[in-house]
C-alpha positions in Angstrom: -80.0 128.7 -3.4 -78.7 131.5 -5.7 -76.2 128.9 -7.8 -78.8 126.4 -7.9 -81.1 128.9 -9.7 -78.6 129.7 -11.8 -78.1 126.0 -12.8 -81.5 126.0 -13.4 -81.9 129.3 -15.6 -79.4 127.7 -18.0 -81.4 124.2 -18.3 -78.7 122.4 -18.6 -79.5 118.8 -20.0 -78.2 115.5 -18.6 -75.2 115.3 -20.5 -74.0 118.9 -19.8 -74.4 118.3 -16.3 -72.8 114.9 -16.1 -70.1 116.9 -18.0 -70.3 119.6 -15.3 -70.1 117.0 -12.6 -66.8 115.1 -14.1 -65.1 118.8 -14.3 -65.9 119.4 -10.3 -65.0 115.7 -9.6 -61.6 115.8 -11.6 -60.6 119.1 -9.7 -56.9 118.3 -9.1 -56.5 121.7 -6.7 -58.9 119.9 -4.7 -57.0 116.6 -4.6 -53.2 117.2 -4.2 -52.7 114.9 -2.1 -53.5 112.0 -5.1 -50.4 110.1 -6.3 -52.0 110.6 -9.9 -52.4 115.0 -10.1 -51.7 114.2 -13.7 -54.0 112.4 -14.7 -56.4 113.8 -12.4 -55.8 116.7 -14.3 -55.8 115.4 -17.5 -59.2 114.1 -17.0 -61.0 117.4 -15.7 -59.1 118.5 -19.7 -60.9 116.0 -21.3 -64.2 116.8 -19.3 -63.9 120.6 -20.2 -62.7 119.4 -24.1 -66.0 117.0 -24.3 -68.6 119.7 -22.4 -67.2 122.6 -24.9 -67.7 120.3 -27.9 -70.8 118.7 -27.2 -72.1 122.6 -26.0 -71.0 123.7 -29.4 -72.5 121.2 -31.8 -76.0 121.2 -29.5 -76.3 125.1 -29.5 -74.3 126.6 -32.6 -76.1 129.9 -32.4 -75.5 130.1 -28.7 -71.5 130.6 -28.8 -71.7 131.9 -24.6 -73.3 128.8 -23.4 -69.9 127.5 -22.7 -68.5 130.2 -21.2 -71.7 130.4 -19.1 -72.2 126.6 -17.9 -68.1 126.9 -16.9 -69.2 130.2 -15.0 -71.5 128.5 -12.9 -68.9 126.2 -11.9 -67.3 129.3 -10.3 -70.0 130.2 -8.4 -70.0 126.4 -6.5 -66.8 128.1 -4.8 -69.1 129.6 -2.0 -71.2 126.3 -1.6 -69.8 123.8 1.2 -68.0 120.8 -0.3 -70.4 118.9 1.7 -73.1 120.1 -0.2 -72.0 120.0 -3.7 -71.2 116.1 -3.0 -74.7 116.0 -1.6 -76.2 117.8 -4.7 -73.9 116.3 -7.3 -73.2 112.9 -6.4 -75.1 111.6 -3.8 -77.7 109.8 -6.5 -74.4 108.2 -8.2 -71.8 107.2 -5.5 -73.6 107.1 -2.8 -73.0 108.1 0.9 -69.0 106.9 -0.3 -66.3 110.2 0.1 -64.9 111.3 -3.2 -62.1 111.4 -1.7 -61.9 108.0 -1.4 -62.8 107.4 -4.8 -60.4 109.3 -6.4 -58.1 107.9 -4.6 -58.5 104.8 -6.4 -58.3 105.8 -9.6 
């Protein structure tokens, strides 16, 4: 409840938080056991590269935003993986397992 407040308090838009989502879906601690840590890896780069640029040119005189939206990220570390599927991705993928689907990529 607490980290979903603090999502809110920060009203994200769409794109930041489809840029949010891409950096908890490309999480390659979380997916080790991929064939393709790489560029698992390299894409949750990219994600955090696009997020800090598109932050940046949509707030200029809110230089912390950044460092804010990627500090909220931390605080999913005490939410279930279950739930931050539920909250994040149910609406996009579906009842499918990430895990399933980045093992396909």
């Amino acid at each position: 409840q607490d980290v979903m407040s603090r999502c809110r308090s920060l009203h994200a838009d769409l794109s930041e938080l489809s840029l949010l989502e891409a950096i908890i879906l490309f999480k390659p601690d979380l997916t080790k056991a991929l064939h393709s840590f790489a560029q698992i890896e390299f894409l949750q780069d990219q994600s955090q590269l696009m997020l800090a640029q598109y932050v940046n040119s949509r707030h200029p005189t809110n230089p912390t935003r950044f460092g804010k939206l990627l500090l909220m990220l931390s605080h999913l570390k005490i939410v279930r993986p279950k739930l931050i599927e539920e909250i994040f991705f149910r609406k996009t993928i579906g009842k499918v397992p990430i895990e399933s689907i980045l093992g396909n990529i």
